[in-house]
MARKE-131736 format. One record per residue (C-alpha): residue number from 1; residue in three letters; x, y, z. Coordinates in Angstrom, 3 decimals, padded with zeros to 6 digits, always signed. Each point is the difference from the previous one (the first is absolute). Layout:
+-----+------+----------+----------+----------+
:  nr : rest :     east :    north :       up :
+-----+------+----------+----------+----------+
: NUM :  ALA :        X :        Y :        Z :
...
+-----+------+----------+----------+----------+
% end
This chain:
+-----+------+----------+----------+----------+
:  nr : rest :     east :    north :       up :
+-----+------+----------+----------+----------+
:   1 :  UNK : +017.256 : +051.823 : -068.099 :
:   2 :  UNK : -003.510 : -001.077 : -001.739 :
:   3 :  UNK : -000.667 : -003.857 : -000.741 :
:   4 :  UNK : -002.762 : -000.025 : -002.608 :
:   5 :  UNK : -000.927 : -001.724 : -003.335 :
:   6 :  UNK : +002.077 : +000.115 : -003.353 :
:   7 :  UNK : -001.803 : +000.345 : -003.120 :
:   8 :  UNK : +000.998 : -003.120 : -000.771 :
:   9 :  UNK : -001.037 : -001.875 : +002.911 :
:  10 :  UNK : -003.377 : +001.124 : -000.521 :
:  11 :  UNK : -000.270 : -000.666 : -003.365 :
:  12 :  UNK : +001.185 : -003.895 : +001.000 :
:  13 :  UNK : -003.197 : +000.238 : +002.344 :
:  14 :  UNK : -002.469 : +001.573 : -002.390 :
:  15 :  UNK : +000.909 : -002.789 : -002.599 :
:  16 :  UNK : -000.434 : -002.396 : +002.594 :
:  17 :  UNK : -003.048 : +000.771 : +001.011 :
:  18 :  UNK : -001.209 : +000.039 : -003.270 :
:  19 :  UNK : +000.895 : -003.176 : -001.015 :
:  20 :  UNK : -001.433 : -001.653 : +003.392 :
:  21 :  UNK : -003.351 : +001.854 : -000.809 :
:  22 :  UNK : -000.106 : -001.532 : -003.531 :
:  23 :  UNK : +000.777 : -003.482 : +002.033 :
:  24 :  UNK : -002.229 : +000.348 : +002.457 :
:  25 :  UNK : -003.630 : +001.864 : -001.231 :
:  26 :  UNK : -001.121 : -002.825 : -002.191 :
:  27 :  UNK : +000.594 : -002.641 : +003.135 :
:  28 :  UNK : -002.392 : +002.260 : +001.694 :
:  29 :  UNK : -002.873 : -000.462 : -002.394 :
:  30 :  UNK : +000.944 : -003.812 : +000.566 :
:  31 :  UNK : -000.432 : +000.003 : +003.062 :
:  32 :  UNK : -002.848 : +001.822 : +000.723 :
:  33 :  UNK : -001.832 : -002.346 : -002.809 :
:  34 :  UNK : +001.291 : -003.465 : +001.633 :
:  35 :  UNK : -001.195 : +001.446 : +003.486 :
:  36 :  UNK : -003.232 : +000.857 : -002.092 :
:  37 :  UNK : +000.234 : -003.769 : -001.091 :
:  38 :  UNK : +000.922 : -001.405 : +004.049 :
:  39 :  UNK : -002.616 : +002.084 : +001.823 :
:  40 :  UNK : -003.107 : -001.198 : -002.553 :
:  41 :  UNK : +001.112 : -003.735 : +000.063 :
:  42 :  UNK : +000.088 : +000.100 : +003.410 :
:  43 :  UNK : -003.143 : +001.246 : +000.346 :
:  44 :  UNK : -001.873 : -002.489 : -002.440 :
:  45 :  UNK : +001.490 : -002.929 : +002.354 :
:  46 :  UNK : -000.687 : +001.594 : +002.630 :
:  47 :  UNK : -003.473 : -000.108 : -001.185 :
:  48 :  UNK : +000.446 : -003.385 : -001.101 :
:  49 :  UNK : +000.830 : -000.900 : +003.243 :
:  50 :  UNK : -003.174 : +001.374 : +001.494 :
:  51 :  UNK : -001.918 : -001.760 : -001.892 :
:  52 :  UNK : +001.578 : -003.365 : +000.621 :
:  53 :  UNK : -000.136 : +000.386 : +003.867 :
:  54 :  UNK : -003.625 : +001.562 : -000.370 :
:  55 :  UNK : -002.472 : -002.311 : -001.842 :
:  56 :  UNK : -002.718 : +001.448 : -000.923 :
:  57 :  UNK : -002.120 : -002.803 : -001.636 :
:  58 :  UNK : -003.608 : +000.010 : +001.343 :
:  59 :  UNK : -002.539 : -002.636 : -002.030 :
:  60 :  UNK : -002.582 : +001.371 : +001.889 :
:  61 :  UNK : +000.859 : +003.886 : -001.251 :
:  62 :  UNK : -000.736 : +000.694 : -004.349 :
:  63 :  UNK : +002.566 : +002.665 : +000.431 :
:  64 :  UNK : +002.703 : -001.565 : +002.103 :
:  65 :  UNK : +002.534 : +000.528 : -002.746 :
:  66 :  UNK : -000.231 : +003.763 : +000.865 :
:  67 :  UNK : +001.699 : -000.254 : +002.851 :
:  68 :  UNK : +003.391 : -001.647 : -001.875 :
:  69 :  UNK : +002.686 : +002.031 : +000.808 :
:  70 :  UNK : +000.949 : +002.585 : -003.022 :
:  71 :  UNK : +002.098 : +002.608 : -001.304 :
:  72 :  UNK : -000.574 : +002.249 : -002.376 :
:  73 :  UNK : +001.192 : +002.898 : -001.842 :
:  74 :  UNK : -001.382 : +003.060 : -000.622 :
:  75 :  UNK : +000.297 : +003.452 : -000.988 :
:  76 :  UNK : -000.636 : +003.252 : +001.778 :
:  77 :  UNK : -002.342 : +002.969 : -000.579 :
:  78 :  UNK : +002.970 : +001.744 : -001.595 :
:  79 :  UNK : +001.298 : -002.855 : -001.675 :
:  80 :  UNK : +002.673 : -001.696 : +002.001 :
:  81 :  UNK : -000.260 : -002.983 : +000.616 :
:  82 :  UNK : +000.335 : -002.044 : +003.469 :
:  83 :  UNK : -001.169 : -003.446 : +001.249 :
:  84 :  UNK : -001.996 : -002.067 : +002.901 :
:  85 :  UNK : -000.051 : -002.781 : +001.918 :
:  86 :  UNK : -003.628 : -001.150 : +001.476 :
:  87 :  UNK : -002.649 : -002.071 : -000.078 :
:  88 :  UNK : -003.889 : +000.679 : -000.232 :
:  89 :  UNK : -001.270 : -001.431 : +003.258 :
:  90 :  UNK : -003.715 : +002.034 : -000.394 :
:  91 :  UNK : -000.050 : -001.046 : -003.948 :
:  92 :  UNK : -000.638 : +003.691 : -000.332 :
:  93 :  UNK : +001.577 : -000.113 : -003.787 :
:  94 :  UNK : +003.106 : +001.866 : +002.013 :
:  95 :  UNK : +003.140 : -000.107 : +002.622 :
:  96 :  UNK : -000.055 : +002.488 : +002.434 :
:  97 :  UNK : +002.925 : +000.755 : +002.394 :
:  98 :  UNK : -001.350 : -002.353 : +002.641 :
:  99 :  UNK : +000.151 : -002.816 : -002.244 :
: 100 :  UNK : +003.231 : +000.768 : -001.383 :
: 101 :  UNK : +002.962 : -001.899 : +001.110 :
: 102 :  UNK : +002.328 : +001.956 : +002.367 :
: 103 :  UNK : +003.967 : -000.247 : -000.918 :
: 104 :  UNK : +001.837 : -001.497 : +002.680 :
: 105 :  UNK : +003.286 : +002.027 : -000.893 :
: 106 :  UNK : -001.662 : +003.519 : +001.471 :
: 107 :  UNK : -003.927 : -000.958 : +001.281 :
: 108 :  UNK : -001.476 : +001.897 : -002.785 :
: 109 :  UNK : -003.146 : -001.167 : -002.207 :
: 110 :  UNK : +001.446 : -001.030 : -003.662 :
: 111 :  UNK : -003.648 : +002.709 : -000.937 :
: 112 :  UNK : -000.832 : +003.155 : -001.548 :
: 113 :  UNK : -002.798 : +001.626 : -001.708 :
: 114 :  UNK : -000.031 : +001.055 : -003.562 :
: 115 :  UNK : +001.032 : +003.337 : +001.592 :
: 116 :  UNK : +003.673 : -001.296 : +000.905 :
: 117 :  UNK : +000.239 : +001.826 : +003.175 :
: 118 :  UNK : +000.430 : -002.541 : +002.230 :
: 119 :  UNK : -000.776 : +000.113 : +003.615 :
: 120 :  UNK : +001.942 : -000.166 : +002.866 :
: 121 :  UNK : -000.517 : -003.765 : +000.530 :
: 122 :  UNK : +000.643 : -000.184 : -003.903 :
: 123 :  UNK : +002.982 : -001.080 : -001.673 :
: 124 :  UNK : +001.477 : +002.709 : -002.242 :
: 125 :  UNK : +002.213 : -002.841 : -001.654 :
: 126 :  UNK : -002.660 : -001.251 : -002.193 :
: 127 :  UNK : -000.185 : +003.131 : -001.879 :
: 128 :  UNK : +002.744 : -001.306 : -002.792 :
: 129 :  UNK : -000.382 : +003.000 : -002.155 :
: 130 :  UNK : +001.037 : +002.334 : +002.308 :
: 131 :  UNK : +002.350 : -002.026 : +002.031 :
: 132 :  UNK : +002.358 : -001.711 : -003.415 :
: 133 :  UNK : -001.567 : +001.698 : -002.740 :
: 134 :  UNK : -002.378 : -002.932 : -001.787 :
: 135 :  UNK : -002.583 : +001.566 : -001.886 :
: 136 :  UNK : -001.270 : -002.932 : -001.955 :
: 137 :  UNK : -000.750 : -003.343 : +001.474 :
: 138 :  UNK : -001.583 : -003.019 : -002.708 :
: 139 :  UNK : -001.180 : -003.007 : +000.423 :
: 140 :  UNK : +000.374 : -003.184 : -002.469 :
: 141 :  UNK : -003.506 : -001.733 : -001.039 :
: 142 :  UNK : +001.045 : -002.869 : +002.424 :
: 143 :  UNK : -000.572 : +002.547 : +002.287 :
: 144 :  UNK : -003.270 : +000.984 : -001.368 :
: 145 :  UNK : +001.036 : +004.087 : +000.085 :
: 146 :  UNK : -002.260 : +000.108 : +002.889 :
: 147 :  UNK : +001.972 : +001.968 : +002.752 :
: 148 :  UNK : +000.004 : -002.591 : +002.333 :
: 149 :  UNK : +001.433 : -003.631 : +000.482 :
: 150 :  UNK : -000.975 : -002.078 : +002.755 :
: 151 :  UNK : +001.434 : -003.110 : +001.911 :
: 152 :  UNK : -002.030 : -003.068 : +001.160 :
: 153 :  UNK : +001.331 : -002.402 : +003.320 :
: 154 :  UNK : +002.419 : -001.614 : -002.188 :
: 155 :  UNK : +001.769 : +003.250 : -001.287 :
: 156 :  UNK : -001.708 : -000.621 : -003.503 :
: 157 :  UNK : -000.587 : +003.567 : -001.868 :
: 158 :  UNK : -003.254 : +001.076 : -000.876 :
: 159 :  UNK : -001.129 : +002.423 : -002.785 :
: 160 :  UNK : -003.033 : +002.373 : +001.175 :
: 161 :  UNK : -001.985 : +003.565 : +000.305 :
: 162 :  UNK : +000.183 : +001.455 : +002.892 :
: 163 :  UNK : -003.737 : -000.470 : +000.982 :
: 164 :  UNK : -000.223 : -003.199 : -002.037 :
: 165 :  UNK : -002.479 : -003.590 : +001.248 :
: 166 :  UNK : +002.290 : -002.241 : -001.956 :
: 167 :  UNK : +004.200 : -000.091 : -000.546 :
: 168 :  UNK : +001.522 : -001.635 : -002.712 :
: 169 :  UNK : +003.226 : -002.083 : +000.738 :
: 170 :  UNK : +003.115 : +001.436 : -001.646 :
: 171 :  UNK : +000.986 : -003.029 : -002.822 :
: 172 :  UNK : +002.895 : +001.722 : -001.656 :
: 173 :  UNK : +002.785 : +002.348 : +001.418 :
: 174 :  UNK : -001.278 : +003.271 : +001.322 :
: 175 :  UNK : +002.134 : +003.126 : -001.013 :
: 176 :  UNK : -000.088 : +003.020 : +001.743 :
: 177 :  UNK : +001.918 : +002.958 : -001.957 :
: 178 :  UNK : +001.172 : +003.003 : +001.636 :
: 179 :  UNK : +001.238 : +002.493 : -001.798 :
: 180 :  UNK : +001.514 : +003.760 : +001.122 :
: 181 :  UNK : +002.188 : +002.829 : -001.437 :
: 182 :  UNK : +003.206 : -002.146 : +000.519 :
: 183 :  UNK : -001.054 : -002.859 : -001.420 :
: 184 :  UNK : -002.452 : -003.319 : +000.512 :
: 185 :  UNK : -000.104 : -003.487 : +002.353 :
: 186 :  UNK : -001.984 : -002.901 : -000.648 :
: 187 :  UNK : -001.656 : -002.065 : +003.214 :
: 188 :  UNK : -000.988 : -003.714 : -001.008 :
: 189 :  UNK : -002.675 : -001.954 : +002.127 :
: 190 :  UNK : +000.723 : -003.909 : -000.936 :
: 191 :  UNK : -003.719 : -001.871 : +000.322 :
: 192 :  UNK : -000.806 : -002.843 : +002.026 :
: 193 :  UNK : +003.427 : +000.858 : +002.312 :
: 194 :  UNK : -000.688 : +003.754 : -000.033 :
: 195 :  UNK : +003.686 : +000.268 : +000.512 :
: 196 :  UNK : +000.647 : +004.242 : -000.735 :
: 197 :  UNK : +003.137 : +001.123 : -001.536 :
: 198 :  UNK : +001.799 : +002.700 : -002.238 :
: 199 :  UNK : -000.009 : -001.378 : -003.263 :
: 200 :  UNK : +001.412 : +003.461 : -002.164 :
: 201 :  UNK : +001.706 : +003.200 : +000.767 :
: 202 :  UNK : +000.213 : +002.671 : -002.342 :
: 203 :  UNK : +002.322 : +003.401 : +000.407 :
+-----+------+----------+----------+----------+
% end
């Protein structure tokens, strides 16, 4: 005698399935946003925190400020858009993988070209178009829509060009939006504190 399926069981499982899939795909557009959100705050402490263990004031040097620790957001030949985490230690008006930060979760430089094809010793994380989807990123005039924000000793942000002699000190809250297919996140840098955190989330 052959065990198999009724109709009717597998109608149970086909409406089951259904209604889990209706449950479950918008949570997965939430999530990949708020890991979006998690990997990019922890990168601008993270460069936060380099720059408060690594002072880089030099009286003696016009261009010290240079060498503040920075990241900044950019897009790709194509149009995506990715970000990196560096200083300019030859005040060559650019970061280059060796004076990029390295992340500590894998050993790879937070650096890539304008090409996005990131080396072997790269990080293929920082590409946040292809990796979640963003394909917009916006910053508030507090943050000067310059690409980059910088940190000083005491964790203070820092509005600048990448190449720039002099950085302005962030006075009012800098907003970072990110926005994607499945929806939009805000990232708020307080001044004076520099303390980073999720301030919107949009699906």
């Amino acid at each position: 005698m052959k065990k198999a399926f009724t109709m009717l069981e597998l109608i149970a499982v086909i409406v089951i399935v259904s209604i889990l899939s209706v449950v479950l795909l918008p949570r997965f557009s939430d999530d990949k946003l708020r890991e979006a959100a998690d990997q990019i705050i922890s990168h601008i402490r993270y460069t936060q925190h380099l720059a408060m263990i690594d002072d880089r004031f030099d009286p003696t040097d016009a261009n010290w400020a240079k060498e503040r620790w920075q990241i900044g957001f950019w897009q790709c030949a194509n149009g995506d858009w990715y970000y990196i985490v560096g200083h300019d230690l030859d005040h060559g008006g650019g970061i280059g993988s060796d004076e990029s930060a390295v992340d500590p979760s894998d050993g790879k430089h937070l650096f890539t070209s304008n090409a996005c094809a990131p080396a072997d010793d790269e990080s293929g994380s920082i590409l946040i178009t292809k990796k979640f989807g963003i394909t917009s990123v916006a910053m508030s005039n507090a943050c000067g829509d310059n690409h980059y924000v910088a940190f000083d000793n005491m964790g203070r942000p820092y509005r600048t060009t990448l190449g720039a002699d002099a950085f302005d000190i962030v006075s009012n809250r800098c907003e970072i939006v990110f926005s994607g297919d499945d929806g939009n996140f805000t990232i708020s840098i307080e001044p004076e504190t520099g303390y980073v955190h999720l301030t919107d989330i949009n699906l």
